[in-house]
C-alpha positions in Angstrom: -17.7 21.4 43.3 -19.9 21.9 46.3 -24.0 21.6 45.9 -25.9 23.3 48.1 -27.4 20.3 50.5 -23.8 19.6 50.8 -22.5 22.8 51.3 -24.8 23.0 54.3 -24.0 19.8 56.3 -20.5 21.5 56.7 -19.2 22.9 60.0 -19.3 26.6 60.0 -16.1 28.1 59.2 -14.6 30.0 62.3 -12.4 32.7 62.4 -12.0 32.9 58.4 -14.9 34.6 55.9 -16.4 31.6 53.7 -17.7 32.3 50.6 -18.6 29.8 47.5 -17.7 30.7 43.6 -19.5 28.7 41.5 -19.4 25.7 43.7 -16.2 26.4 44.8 -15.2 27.6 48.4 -13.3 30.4 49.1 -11.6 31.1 52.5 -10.3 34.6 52.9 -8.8 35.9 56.7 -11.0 37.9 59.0 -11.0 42.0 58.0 -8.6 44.2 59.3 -8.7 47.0 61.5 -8.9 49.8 59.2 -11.8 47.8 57.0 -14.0 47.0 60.7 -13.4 50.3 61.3 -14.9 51.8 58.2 -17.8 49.2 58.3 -18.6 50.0 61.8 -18.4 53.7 61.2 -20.8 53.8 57.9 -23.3 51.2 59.9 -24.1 53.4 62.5 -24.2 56.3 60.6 -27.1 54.4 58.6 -28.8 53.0 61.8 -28.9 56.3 63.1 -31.3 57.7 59.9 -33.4 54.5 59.6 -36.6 53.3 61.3 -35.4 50.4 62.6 -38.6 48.2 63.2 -38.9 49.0 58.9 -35.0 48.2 57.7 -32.3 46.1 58.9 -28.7 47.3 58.7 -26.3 44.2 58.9 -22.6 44.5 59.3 -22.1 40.9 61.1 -20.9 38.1 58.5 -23.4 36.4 57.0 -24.4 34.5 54.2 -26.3 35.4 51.0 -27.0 33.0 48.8 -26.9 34.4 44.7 -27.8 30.9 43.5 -28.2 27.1 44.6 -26.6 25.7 41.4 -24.4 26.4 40.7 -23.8 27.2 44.6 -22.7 31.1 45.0 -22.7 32.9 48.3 -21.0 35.9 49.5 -20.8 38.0 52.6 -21.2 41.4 52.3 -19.4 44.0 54.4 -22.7 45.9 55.0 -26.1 45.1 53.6 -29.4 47.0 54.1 -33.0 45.3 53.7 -36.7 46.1 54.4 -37.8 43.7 56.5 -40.6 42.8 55.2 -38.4 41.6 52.1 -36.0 39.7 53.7 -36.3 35.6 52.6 -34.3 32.9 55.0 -34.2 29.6 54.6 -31.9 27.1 56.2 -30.2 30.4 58.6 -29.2 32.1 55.2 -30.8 34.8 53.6 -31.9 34.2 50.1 -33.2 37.9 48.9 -31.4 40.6 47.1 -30.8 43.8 49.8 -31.4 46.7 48.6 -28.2 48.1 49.7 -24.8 47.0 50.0 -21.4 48.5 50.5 -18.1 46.9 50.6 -14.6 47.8 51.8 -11.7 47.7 49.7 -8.9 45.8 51.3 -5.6 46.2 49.9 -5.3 42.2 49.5 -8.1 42.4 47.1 -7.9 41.3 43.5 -9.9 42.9 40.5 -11.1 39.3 40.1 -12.5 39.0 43.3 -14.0 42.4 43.4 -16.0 42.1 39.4 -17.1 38.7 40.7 -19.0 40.2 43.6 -20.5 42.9 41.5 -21.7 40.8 39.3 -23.4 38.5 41.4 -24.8 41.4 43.5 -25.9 41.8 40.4 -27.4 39.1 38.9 -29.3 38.8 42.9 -30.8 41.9 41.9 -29.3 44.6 43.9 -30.3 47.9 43.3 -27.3 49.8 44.7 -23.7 49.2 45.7 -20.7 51.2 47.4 -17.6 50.5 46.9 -15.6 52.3 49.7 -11.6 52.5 49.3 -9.9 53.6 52.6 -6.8 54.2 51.0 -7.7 56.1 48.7 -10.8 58.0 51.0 -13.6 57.1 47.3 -16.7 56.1 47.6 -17.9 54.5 44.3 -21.4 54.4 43.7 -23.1 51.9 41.5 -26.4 51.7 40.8 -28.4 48.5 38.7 -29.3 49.4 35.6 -30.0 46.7 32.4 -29.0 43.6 35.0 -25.9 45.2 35.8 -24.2 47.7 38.3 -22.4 50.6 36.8 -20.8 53.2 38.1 -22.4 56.2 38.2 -19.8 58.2 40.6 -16.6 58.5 42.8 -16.8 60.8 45.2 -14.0 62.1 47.6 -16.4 64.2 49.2 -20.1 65.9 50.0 -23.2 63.8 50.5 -24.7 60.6 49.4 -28.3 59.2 49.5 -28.6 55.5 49.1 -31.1 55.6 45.8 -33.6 53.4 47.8 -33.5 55.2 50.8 -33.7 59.0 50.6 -34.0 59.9 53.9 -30.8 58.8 54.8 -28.0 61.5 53.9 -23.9 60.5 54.4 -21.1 62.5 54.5 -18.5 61.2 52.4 -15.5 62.3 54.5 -17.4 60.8 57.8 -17.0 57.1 57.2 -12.8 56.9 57.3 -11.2 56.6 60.5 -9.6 60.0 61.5 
């Protein structure tokens, strides 16, 4: 089991996504095409509705540390802050975004997807898309009680992150035509 301190004297992983599970690392192979694709395509559809100097979109890797011990990290597809919330420490960021989505790939397991919930989760997220490109859904979750539930699966029409209103996205807009 990897602490923290530890965890950062390590080279940075290249050319593989790094996350740590309860102290364990887990190395997964870069996205694919199709995923990219769908990241990219939802990204800028966000950037274009945002005030930028107010709210970062990211959809570069990086790490966001759930907890220190036991260690827990992930690295979310997309991930939306205000700025003026964002906490980094040691080149991670250690605050709960207020928006994330994820891609579905079809190498993920149940497993792996429940465990990020949950720890979005438990970091205090207040909202989470799940995007499937196979199947063209967007599920919504939203926290509620300490966890994220579901609240909808859409195929189509339009979606307002909870926390940011002014943004409006067309379901069918994020898959690659």
């Amino acid at each position: 089991m990897v602490t923290y301190d530890e965890w950062l004297e390590m080279p940075e992983v290249q050319d593989q996504i790094e996350e740590v599970v309860k102290g364990e690392i887990i190395l997964s192979p870069p996205a694919k095409v199709t995923h990219a694709t769908v990241v990219d395509s939802l990204g800028d559809i966000l950037r274009a509705q945002i005030n930028i100097d107010q709210v970062l979109v990211r959809t570069a890797q990086f790490g966001l540390i759930i907890r220190k011990d036991p260690l827990g990290t992930r690295v979310p597809d997309l991930a939306m802050f205000r700025r003026r919330s964002i906490v980094e420490q040691d080149g991670y960021i250690h605050s709960a975004p207020e928006f994330i989505a994820e891609v579905l790939s079809p190498s993920n397991d149940r497993a792996d997807h429940d465990g990020k919930i949950r720890d979005y989760a438990e970091l205090g997220v207040a909202e989470v898309w799940v995007l499937s490109p196979e199947a063209h859904t967007i599920e919504v979750l939203l926290l509620e009680c300490r966890k994220l539930r579901t609240v909808a699966t859409l195929r189509e029409g339009q979606l307002r992150p909870k926390l940011f209103p002014e943004v409006v996205v067309d379901a069918a807009s994020v898959w690659p035509d």
